[in-house]
N, C-alpha and C positions, 0 to 999 in steps of 0.2 A: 403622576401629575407633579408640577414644579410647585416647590410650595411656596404659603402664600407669602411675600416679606412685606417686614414692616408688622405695625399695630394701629394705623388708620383705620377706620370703619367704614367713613362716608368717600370711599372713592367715586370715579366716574362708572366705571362700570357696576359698581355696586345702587348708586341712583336708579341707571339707567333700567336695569335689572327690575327695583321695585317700583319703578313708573311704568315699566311694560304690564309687569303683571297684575297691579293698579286695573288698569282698563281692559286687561282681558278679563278677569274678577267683576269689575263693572258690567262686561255686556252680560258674564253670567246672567249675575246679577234681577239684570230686565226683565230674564225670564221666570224668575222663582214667581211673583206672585200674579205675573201677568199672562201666564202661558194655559193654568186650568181656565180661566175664563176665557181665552182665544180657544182652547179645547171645544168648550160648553157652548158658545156662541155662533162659531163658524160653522163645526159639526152636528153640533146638539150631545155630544160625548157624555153620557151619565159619570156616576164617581166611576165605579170600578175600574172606566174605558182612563178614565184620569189617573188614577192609582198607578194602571200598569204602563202608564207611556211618562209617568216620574221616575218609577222601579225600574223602567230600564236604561237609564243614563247611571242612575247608581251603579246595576249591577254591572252594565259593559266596564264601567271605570275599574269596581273592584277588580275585575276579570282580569285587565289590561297591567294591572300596575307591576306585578310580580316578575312578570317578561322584561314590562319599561328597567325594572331596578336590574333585568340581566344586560339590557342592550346600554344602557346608561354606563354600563361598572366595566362594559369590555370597546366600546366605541367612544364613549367620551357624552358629554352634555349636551354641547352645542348644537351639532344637527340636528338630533333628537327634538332639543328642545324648537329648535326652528322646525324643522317638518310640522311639529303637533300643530304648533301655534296655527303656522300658514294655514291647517288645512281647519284647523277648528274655525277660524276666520272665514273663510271662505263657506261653508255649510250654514253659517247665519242665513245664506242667501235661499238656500234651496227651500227653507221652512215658505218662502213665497209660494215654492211652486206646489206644497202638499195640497194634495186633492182627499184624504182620504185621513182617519185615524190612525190606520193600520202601516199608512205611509209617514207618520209621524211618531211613532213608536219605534219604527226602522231609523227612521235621522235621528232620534234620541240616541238610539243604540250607540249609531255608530258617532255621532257626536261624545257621546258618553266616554267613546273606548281613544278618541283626539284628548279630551278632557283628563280623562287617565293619565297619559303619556306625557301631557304640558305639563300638568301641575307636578308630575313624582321630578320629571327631571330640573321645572324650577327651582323646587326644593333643595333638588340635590346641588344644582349648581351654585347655590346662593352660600353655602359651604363652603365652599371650595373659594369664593370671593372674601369671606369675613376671616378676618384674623383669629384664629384658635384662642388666645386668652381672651379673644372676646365675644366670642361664638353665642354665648347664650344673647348679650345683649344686641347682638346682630340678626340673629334669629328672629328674637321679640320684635324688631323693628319692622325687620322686613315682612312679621304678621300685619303689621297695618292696612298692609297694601290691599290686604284681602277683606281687612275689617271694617277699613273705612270703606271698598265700597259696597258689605253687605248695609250698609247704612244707605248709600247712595242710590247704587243700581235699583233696585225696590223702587224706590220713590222716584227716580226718573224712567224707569218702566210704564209706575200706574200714569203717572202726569201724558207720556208719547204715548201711549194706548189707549188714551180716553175719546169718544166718541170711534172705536174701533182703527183705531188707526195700527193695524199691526205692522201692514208691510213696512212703514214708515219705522217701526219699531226695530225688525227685522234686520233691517239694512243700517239702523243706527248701530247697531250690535257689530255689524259686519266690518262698519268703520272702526269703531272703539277698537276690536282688535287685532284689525291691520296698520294702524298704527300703534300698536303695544309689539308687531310684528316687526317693524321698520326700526323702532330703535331699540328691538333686541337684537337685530343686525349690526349693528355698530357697538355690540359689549364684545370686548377682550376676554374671552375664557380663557382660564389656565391653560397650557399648554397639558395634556394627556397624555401621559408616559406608560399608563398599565394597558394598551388596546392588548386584546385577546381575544383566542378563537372561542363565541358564545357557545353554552354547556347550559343546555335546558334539565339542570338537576334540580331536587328538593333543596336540596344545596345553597342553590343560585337563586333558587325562585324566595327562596325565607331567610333573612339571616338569623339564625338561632340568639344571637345574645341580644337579639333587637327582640324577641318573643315576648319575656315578662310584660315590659315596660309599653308593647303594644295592648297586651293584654288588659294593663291598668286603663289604659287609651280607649279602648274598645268598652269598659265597663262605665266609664265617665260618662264615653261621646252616645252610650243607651238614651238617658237625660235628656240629651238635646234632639235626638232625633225627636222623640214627643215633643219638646220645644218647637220646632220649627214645622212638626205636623198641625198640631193641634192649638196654639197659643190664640190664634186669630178667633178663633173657634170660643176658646175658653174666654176671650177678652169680650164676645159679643155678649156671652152666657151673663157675663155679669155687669156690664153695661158699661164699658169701656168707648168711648167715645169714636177712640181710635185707634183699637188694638198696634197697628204698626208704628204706634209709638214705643211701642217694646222694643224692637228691633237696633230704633234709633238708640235708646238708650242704653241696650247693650252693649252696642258697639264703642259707643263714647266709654263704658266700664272698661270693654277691653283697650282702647286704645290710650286710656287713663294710666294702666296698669303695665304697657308694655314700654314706658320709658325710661324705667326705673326698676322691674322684676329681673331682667335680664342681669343688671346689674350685682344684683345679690348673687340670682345666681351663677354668675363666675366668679365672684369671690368668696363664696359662701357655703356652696353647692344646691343641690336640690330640694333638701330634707326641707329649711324655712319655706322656700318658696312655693314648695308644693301641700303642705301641707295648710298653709293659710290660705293658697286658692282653692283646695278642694274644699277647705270646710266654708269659705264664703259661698261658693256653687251651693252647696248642701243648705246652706242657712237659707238661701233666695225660695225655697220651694217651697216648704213652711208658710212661707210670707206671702208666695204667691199663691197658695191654697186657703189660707186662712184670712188675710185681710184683703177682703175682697173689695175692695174701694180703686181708686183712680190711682190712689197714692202708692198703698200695697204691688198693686198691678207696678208700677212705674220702679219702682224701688226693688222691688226683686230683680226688675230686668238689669239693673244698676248691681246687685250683686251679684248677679251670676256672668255679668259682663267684667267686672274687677276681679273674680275668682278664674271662670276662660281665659282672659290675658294672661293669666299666668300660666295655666294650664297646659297648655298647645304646645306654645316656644320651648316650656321647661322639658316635656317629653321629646320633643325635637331636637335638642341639644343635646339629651342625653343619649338616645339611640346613636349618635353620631359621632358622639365622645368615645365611644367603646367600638369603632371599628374604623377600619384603616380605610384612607384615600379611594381605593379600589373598590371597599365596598358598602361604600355610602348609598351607590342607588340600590342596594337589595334593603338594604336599611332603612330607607327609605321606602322604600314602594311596601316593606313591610309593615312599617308604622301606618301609613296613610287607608292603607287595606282595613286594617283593623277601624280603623275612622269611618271607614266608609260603612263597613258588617257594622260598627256600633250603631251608626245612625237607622242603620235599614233597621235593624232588631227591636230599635227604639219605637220606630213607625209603628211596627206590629203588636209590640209589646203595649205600648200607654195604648193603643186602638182597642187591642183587647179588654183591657182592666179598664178602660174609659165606659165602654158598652156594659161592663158587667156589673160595675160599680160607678164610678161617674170619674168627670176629668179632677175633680178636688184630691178623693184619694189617689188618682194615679200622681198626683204631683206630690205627693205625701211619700209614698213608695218609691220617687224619684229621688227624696234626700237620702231617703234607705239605704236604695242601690249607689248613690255616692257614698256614704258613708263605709258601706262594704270597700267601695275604690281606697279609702284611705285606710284603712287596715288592710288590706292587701296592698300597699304601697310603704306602709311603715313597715311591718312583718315580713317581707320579702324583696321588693322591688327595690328598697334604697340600698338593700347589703347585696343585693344581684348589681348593682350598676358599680359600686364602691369596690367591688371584686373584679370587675371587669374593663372598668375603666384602664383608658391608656396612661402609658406614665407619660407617655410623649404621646401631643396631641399632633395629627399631620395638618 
């Protein structure tokens, strides 16, 4: 790959890059809260028929990524990322024509496994676009795109799907990301100098010095999976007005936090930045178990939104720092792997301890397991990245 010149940030291609994935993150979006209820209404769908037609967009993606980070590292970004897009675009439509649960658990699937592909090789390309000494703050940035619109998508979801209007729903989605399609057409990718003939090894499929750091990744992103299973749930329990104000105000945390984390850490490295956003993540849970009011509620969502902005990007930067041009997308699709097993684990995990015990101590048990993340991130993972890092970043 040609590398990249210069220390600009906000190029053309680089905008244009986080406004496409902007609105493809947006149509997600629509579906996170508006899709069990179009389950439950159209079909009559119980949980369990719900549970397994969310489980499988996860697991297709998990499935997908490990291949994406070989065909990403031997063919290059761009088509890649353009096939995913087009065709994840275009399956919004088909959710019209489901007759059936079982035909809606199949579009998931394979939705899931477009989803895979888009996101590991945006990732990867957005790399390849930012300036190496400013890698972390670039990263950070181009988190927004996804954070502002877990903030949005939601809320223009429930608003188009009120009095059942899905198709209308459907086909909004379909637009938002063919036009996130059109002007990822018009970005300039690097020129790709490493193509090679792909090699489906262990190899290929994991990058090993990208492991630790995913593995921190995978223990953090447990947390959230209960977050975003159960919060809705837990906000009615205690008389939250309007639970999905959590969402909003996380987001605002993270997007608080990524204009200025980035920062440090490229000048600074990992160790400040991560260890002040894990232990804010850790602090929010507490708060959110124990003060059980409007406030509490709202304020946790506030710290664990300023702790995840820092979070994500930082682990993202670093996976990337420690491995060459080539093989960013196995670095990638390995980090994002582990994001995805965290969150499914998390599902299961607070689902269990919530039943057995209640949602209060699973959020109690969720500072825990953060807190383990930061002893296994001081103890190991910052003198695993400190060793492995490049001297010369590509």
């Amino acid at each position: 790959m040609t590398p990249f010149q210069g220390t600009k940030l906000w190029t053309r291609d680089f905008i244009l890059l986080c406004v496409s994935n902007f609105l493809m993150f947006t149509a997600f979006y629509l579906l996170i809260p508006t899709l069990p209820v179009y389950l439950v209404q159209t079909f009559h769908a119980n949980k369990t028929q719900v549970g397994i037609v969310l489980a499988a967009y996860t697991l297709a993606a998990m499935i997908i990524r490990p291949f994406t980070g070989i065909a990403i590292d031997s063919y290059g970004r761009k088509w890649i990322f353009l096939f995913g897009m087009g065709i994840f675009a275009l399956l919004f439509n088909v959710y019209i024509l489901a007759l059936s649960v079982f035909f809606i658990v199949c579009l998931r699937f394979v939705h899931g496994l477009l989803w895979g592909i888009t996101t590991t090789a945006a990732n990867t390309a957005v790399v390849d676009l930012i300036p190496a000494k400013r890698r972390g703050e670039g990263i950070g940035i181009f988190g927004l795109s996804f954070t502002v619109a877990m903030a949005i998508g939601p809320f223009l979801g429930i608003i188009i799907s009120n009095n059942e209007h899905y198709t209308t729903m459907f086909f909004i989605g379909f637009l938002m990301v063919l036009a996130g399609f059109l002007l990822a057409m018009n970005i300039r990718f690097p020129e790709y100098l490493h193509a090679r003939k792909p090699s489906v090894t262990l190899a290929n499929l994991i990058e090993t010095t990208s492991i630790p750091v995913s593995i921190n990744l995978l223990i953090i992103n447990i947390t959230y999976g209960g977050i975003i299973s159960f919060i809705a749930l837990y906000g009615r329990e205690i008389g939250v007005p309007n639970p999905g104000l959590f969402f909003l105000v996380y987001a605002a945390g993270i997007s608080l936090t990524r204009f200025f984390a980035g920062k440090i850490l490229d000048k600074f490295g990992p160790h400040i930045p991560m260890t002040a956003g894990m232990l804010l993540m850790a602090a929010g849970f507490p708060v959110l178990a124990l003060l059980k009011t409007d406030f509490g509620f709202l304020l946790s969502a506030a710290l664990m939104g300023l702790g995840g902005g820092v979070v994500m990007p930082t682990f993202q930067t670093m996976v990337n720092n420690m491995v060459a041009a080539q093989k960013r997308g196995a670095a990638n699709s390995t980090l994002f792997t582990s994001l995805d097993l965290g969150i499914g684990i998390g599902m299961v995990l607070i689902g269990f301890l919530s039943e057995k015990f209640s949602l209060t101590v699973s959020f109690l048990i969720c500072a825990g397991i953060i807190l383990c993340g930061i002893v296994f991130f001081l103890s190991y993972v910052q003198r695993h990245y400190d060793k492995h890092k490049l001297n010369i970043i590509h």
